[in-house]
N, C-alpha and C positions, 0 to 999 in steps of 0.2 A: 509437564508444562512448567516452564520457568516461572521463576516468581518474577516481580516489577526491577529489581535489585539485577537478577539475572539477567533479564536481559537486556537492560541498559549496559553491563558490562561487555555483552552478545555485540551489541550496537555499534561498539568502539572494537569489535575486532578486527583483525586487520588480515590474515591469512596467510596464504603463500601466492605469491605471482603467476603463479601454474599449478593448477588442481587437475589433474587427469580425469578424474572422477567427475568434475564438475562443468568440465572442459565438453565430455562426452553428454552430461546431461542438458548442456547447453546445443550443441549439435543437435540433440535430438529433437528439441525445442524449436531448432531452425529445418528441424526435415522436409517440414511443407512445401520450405521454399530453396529445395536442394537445388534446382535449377538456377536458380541466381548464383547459388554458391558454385556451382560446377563454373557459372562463366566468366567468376570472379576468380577460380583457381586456375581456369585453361589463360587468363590474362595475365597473370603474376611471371611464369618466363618467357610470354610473348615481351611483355614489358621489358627485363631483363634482358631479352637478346637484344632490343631492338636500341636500348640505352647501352650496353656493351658495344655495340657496333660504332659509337661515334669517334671514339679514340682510335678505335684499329681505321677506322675510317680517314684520322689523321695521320696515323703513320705512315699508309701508301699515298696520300698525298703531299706528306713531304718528302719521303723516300723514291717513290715511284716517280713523280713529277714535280716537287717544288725544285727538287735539287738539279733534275734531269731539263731542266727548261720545259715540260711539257704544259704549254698552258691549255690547250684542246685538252688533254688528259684532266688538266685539276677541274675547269668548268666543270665537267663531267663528275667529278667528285663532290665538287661544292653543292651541284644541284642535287647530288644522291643524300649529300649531309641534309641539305635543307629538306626534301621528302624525309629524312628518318626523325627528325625535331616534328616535323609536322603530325607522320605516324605518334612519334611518343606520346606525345600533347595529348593527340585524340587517344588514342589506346588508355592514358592516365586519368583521362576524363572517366570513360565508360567504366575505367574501373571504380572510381571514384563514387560513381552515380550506382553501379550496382553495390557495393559495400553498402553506401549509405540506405540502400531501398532493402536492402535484407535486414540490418540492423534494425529500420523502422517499422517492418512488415514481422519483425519477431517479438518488440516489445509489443506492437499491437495486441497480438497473440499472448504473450504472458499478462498486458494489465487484464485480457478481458477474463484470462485461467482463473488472476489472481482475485480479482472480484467474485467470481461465479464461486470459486473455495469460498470467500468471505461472507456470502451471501447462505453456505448451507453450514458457517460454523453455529454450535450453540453461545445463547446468550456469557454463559460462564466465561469465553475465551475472552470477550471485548470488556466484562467486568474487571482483569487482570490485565491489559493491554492494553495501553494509553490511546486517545483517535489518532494523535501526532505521531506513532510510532507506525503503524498501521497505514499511512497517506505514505508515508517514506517509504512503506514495503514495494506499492502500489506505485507511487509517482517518482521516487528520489533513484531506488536502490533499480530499477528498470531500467531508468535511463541510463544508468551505470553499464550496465548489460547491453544497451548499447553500443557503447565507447567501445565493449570488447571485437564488435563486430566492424565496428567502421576505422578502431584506432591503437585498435591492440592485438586481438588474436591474428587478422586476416594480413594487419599492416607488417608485422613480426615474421609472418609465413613470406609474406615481399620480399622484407626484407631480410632475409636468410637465404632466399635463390636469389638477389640479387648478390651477396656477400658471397657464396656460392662461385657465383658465376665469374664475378672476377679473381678471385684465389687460380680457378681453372685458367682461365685467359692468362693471368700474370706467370701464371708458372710456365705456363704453355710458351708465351711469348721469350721470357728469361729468365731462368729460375734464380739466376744471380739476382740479379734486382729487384725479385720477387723477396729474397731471403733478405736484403736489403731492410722492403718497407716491412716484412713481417718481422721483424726482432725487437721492437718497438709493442709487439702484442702481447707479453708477457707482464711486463709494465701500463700496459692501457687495463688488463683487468683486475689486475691490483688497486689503481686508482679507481675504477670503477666497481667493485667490489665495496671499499672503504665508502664511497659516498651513498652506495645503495643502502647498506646498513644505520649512515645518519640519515640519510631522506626516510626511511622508513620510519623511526625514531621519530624523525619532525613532522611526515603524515600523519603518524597516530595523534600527535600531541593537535594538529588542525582537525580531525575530526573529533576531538574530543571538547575540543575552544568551543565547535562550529555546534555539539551537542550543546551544551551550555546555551549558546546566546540562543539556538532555535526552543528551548525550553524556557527560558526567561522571556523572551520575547512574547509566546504562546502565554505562558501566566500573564503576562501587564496586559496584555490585549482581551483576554475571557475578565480581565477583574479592572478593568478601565473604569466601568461605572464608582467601585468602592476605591481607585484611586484618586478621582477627581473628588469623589463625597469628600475624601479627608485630605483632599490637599498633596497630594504624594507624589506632585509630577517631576518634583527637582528629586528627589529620593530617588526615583525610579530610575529618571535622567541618568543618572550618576551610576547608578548599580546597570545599566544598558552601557553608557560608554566603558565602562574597567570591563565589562565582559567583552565588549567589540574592538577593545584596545588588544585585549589577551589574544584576541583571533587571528588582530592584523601581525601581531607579533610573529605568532605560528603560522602563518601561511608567509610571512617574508623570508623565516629564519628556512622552510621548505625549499622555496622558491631560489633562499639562495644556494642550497645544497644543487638542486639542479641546475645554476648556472654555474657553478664551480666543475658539476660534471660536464657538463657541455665545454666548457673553457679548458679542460682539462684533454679532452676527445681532441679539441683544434690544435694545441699545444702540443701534442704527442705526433698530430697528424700534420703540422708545421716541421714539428724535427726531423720524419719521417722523408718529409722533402725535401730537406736540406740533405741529409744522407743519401737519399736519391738522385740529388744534383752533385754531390761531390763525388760519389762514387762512379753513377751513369757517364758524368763529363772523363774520368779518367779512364772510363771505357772506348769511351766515343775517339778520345784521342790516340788509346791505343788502336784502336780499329775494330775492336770487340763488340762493338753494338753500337747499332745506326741512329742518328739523330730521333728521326721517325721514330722507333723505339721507345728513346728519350721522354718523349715528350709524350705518345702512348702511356708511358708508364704514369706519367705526373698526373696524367685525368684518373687512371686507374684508381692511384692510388689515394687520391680526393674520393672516388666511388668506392674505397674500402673505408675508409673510417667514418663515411656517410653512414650508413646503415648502422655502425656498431654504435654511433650519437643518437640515433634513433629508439635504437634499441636501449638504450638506458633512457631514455625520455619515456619510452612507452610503460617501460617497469612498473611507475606508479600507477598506470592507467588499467592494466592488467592486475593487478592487488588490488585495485580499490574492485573492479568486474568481480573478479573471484571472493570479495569479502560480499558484496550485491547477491553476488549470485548464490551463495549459502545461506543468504537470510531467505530468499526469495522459492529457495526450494525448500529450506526448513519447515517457511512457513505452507509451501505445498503438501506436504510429507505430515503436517500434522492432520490426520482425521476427525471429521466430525465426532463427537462423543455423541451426537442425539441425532440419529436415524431413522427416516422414514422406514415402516413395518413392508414397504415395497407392494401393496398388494393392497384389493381393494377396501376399504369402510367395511369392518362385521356390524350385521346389525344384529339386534335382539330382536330374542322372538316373545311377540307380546306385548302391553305398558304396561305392566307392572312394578318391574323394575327402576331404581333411581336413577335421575337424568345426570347427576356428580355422585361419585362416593367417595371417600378416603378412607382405607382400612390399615391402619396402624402405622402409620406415614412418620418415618422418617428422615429428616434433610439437612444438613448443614452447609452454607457455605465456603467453608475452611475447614477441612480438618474435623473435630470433635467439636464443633462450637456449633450444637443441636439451634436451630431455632422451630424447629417440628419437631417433637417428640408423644412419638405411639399418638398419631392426631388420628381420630376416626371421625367422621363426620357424614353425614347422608341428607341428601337433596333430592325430594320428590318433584316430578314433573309438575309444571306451571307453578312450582313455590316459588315464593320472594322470602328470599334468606336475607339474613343482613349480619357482617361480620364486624364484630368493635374487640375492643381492648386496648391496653398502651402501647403505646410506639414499642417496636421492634418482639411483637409478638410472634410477626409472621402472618400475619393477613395478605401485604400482597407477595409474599411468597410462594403464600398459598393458592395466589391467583393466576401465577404464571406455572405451581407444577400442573395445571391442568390442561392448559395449551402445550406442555412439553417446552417449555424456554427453558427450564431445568427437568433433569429426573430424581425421581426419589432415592435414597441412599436402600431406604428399606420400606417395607409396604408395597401398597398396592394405589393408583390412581385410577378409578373407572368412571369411564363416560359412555352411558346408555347402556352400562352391563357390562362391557368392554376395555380392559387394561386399554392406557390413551399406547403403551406401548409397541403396541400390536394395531394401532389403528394407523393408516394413512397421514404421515402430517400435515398435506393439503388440506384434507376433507376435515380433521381433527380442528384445526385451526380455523377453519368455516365455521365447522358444528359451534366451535365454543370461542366467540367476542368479547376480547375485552377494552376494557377502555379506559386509561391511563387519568390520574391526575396532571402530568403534563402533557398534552396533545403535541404529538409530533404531525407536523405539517411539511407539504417540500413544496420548492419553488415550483410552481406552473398554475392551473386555472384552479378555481373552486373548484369545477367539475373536476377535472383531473385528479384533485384530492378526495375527493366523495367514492370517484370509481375503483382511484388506483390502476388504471390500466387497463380495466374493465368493460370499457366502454360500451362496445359493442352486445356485451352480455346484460347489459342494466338500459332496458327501454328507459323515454322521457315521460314515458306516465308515471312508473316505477320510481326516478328520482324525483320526479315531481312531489308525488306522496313522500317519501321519505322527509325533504325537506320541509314538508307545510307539517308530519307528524312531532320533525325534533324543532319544531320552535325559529325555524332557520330563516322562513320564507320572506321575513321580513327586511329582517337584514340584507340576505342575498339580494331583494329587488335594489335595497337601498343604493348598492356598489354602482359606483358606474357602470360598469359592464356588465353586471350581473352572475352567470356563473361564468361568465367567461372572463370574469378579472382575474388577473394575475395577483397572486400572492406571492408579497417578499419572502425572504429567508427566513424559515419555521415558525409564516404566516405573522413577518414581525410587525405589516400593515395593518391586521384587526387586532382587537380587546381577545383577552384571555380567555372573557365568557363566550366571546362570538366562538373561536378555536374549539371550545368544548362543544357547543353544539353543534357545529360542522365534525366535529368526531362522531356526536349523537346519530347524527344524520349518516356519516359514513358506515355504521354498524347496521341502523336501518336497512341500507343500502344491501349490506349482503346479508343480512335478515336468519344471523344466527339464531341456532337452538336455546344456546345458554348464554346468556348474556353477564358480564360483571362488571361494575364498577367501582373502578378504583378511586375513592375521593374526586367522583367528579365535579362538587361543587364546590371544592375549596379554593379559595385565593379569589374569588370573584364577588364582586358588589350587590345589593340587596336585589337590586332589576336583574341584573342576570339570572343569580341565584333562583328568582322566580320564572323566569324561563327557562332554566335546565333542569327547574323541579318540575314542569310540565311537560316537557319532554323525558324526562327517565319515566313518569307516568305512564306514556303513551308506551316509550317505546319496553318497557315491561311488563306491559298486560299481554295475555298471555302468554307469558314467557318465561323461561327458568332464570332465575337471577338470584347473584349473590351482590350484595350492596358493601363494598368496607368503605366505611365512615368513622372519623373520631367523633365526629359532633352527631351525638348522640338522638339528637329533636330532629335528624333528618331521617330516624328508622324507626321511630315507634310505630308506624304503620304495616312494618312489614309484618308476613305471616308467622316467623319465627325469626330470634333473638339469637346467635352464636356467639357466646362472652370467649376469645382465646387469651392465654396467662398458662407461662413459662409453658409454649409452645404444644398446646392441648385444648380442647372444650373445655371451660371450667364451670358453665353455664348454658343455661340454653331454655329459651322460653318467649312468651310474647312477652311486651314491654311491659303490662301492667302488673306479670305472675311476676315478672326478675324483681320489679320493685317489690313488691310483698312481700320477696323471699327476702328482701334487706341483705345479699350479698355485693359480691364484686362491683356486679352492674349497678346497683345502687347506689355505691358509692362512688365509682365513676360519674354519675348523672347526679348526683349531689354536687361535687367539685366542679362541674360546668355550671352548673345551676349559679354558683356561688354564692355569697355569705346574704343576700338579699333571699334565698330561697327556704335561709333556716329562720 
């Protein structure tokens, strides 16, 4: 797994213009919809012939009848010319519209791959991978992978039968004149050579401008609030434009690498014509080759340095596909590290057994930088545990190894008797509820947040209850709509305390085994605070719960005390025996007490 450093350097890679490897797993990608692609390739030398034919089309009508006086004969020609413009047209179209429907019918297919990966990676991945990097995999680097289908890989394979197709013609027609416009091609890829190596040079340097400003832009917008607190709009101002100046710089200095090759293709294929007129004309005079010919050749050979201007235009679009497309599969190719046991819920036989245990748990974040070390811990059915200690003990670390958002390095996790790694992570994740101090919320109804999806499984008696249990019911009348109002973006319409009781209310809803709470009452005002004290109430009786709280006066109720320090139980008791003992815990609830309590 790269580190944050890696892969932003990953980010700026640039690649090769053609990956065989990637080329083919892109194909495979599009196999569903081989059928478009079959009749987007049986189109490429219908196309070709039928755009070849216009020139020879000219030659027998000035050869065969401009010259010869046949005007019945040319009619006849001109009306065959105007039907073969009319075929192109259409035939350009249809190709046109299939390209583009297989392109959008393939990224369809990769965003919904690349979500459904995203959805079964573990919490660890998205802790090291930025969300801005992540949305690019999914929205940026896709679209990318479309360009290949609609403007690079398919339009290249055109244009090579049509490049093809007249090299054949021209030679066929007069290989002198043919040798002519081709002597000029040793010199076009030289030039083109030389500008491919600076455009590449000048792309890397635009997606590197275009990282920058999409990272600064992202920072001033998450931290707007703390810029306007302190004043920092001209500062920012200023640090936005020199980064949007940097971008515009590198996308001109690009831009103009490719009009220098374009200019460069016309110039070559300007000369080519002139060569072609001064030679072909000393033909014509000698008797060597017929006007028609002539003038055959001059479309030809406008439709030979067509394609090869093309093909340098598409260069960048094909590298940027093939850099897309390596991220996109990288990040396919990375597996879950935390997998469902596949198979159904074991259960125990008996209750005797503890509803949580930890048997000598292990965990670090990074590397050796322990925050569990040899933690044992045991939870009896229908206790109310309550977890404290200083910040960065490892409390709600402790509370997601039980849901499996991580796994242990060493030990043992069991729920109901049963390693959680061997349990189903649906059912695992039912069995054991937790509930965050920040309430995550998504746009759509109350209900829709209570059920999650669930609709049909959660009767209205059931949410009913749920909501009058977590304290909600009053509020919920209050809304306009009631459950069927619509909440903003991570519910930014209600109060903090409402968001946590609608979490309250969500857990009721799927009416977990083990329930925990992570600092539910933190951040919230003295009225709230008293309604989500009577809804954890409710919603804890009978039921196994672990409580992490710093503030201390919110668990002296509970059945037993767990003091953790330097990643272990250090304590453990009811609130009134930890006081007596005059350790840890008392000294912690002395310091909250503060200097009024001595």
């Amino acid at each position: 797994m790269p580190d944050a450093g890696a892969g932003h350097e990953f980010d700026e890679r640039l690649g090769r213009a053609f990956d065989r490897r990637l080329v083919g797993r892109l194909l495979d990608a599009a196999r569903p919809h081989r059928s478009l692609i079959a009749g987007s390739l049986v189109l490429f030398p219908l196309i070709a012939a039928v755009e070849l034919a216009q020139p020879y089309l000219l030659k027998i009508a000035i050869d065969d009848h401009i010259l010869k006086s046949d005007w019945l004969g040319l009619t006849w020609i001109a009306g065959l010319y105007i039907g073969v413009l009319v075929l192109l047209y259409g035939l350009r179209w249809l190709e046109a519209y299939l390209m583009n429907l297989t392109g959008q019918r393939v990224i369809h297919d990769l965003r919904a791959v690349l979500f459904g990966h995203l959805l079964r990676l573990e919490a660890a991945f998205f802790d090291r991978n930025p969300v801005g990097r992540l949305m690019t995999r999914v929205l940026g680097d896709v679209e990318a992978v479309s360009e290949a289908f609609t403007s690079g890989l398919f339009a290249v394979v055109a244009d090579v039968i049509t490049l093809a197709g007249v090299v054949t013609v021209m030679l066929w027609l007069d290989w002198h004149l043919a040798l002519v416009t081709f002597s000029l091609v040793p010199v076009l890829f030289v030039a083109a050579g030389y500008f491919r190596i600076r455009a590449r040079d000048a792309y890397r340097r635009v997606r590197q401008r275009l990282a920058h400003l999409n990272g600064l832009l992202q920072e001033s917008l998450q931290g707007m609030a703390v810029i306007q607190l302190f004043a920092r709009e001209r500062h920012e101002a200023e640090r936005f434009r020199a980064a949007n100046g940097a971008y515009h710089r590198a996308v001109f200095a690009s831009t103009s690498y490719d009009f220098f090759l374009y200019a460069s293709v016309e110039a070559l294929g300007s000369i080519a014509l002139a060569l072609l007129l001064w030679y072909g004309g000393g033909q014509i005079v000698a008797g060597g080759v017929s006007f028609g010919v002539l003038v055959a050749f001059i479309q030809y050979t406008n439709r030979f340095f067509l394609p090869i201007r093309d093909l340098g235009a598409k260069y960048t679009v094909m590298q940027s596909a093939m850099a897309s497309s390596e991220r996109i599969f990288g990040l396919l190719d990375r597996p879950p590290a935390i997998v469902s046991a596949g198979h159904a819920t074991p259960r125990p036989v008996g209750s005797s057994l503890p509803a949580v245990e930890l048997q000598g748990v292990w965990f670090a974040y990074d590397g050796e930088e322990w925050v569990l070390r040899d933690c044992s811990l045991s939870v009896a059915r229908g206790e109310r545990v309550a977890l404290v200690g200083p910040t960065g003990e490892g409390k709600s670390t402790l509370a997601r190894l039980l849901n499996r958002a991580y796994d242990v390095r060493r030990g043992r996790v069991v729920v109901d008797g049963v390693d959680v790694r061997e349990w189903d992570l649906s059912s695992l994740r039912r069995h054991v509820g937790i509930i965050f101090q920040d309430t995550v919320l998504f746009t759509g109804t109350v209900e829709e947040n209570l059920t999650l999806g669930a609709d049909g499984a959660v009767s209205p008696v059931d949410l009913a209850r749920a909501v009058e249990t977590a304290r909600a019911a009053a509020f919920i009348a209050a809304l306009p709509h009631g459950l069927a109002q619509t909440l903003g973006e991570r519910g930014a319409n209600i109060s903090h305390g409402q968001r946590q009781l609608l979490a309250i209310a969500r857990a009721l809803v799927y009416n977990p085994a083990v329930l925990v709470l992570d600092e539910a009452t933190s951040s919230v005002d003295a009225e709230s605070e008293a309604l989500i004290r009577e809804a954890m109430a409710a919603l804890v009786a009978d039921r196994t719960s672990l409580t992490i709280a710093h503030r201390l006066s919110t668990v002296q109720h509970a059945d037993r005390i767990l003091v953790l320090h330097r990643g272990r139980v250090h304590e453990e008791g009811t609130h009134a025996a930890l006081l007596r003992r005059g350790g840890l815990y008392a000294r912690l609830t002395e310091l909250q007490a503060g200097p009024s309590a001595a």
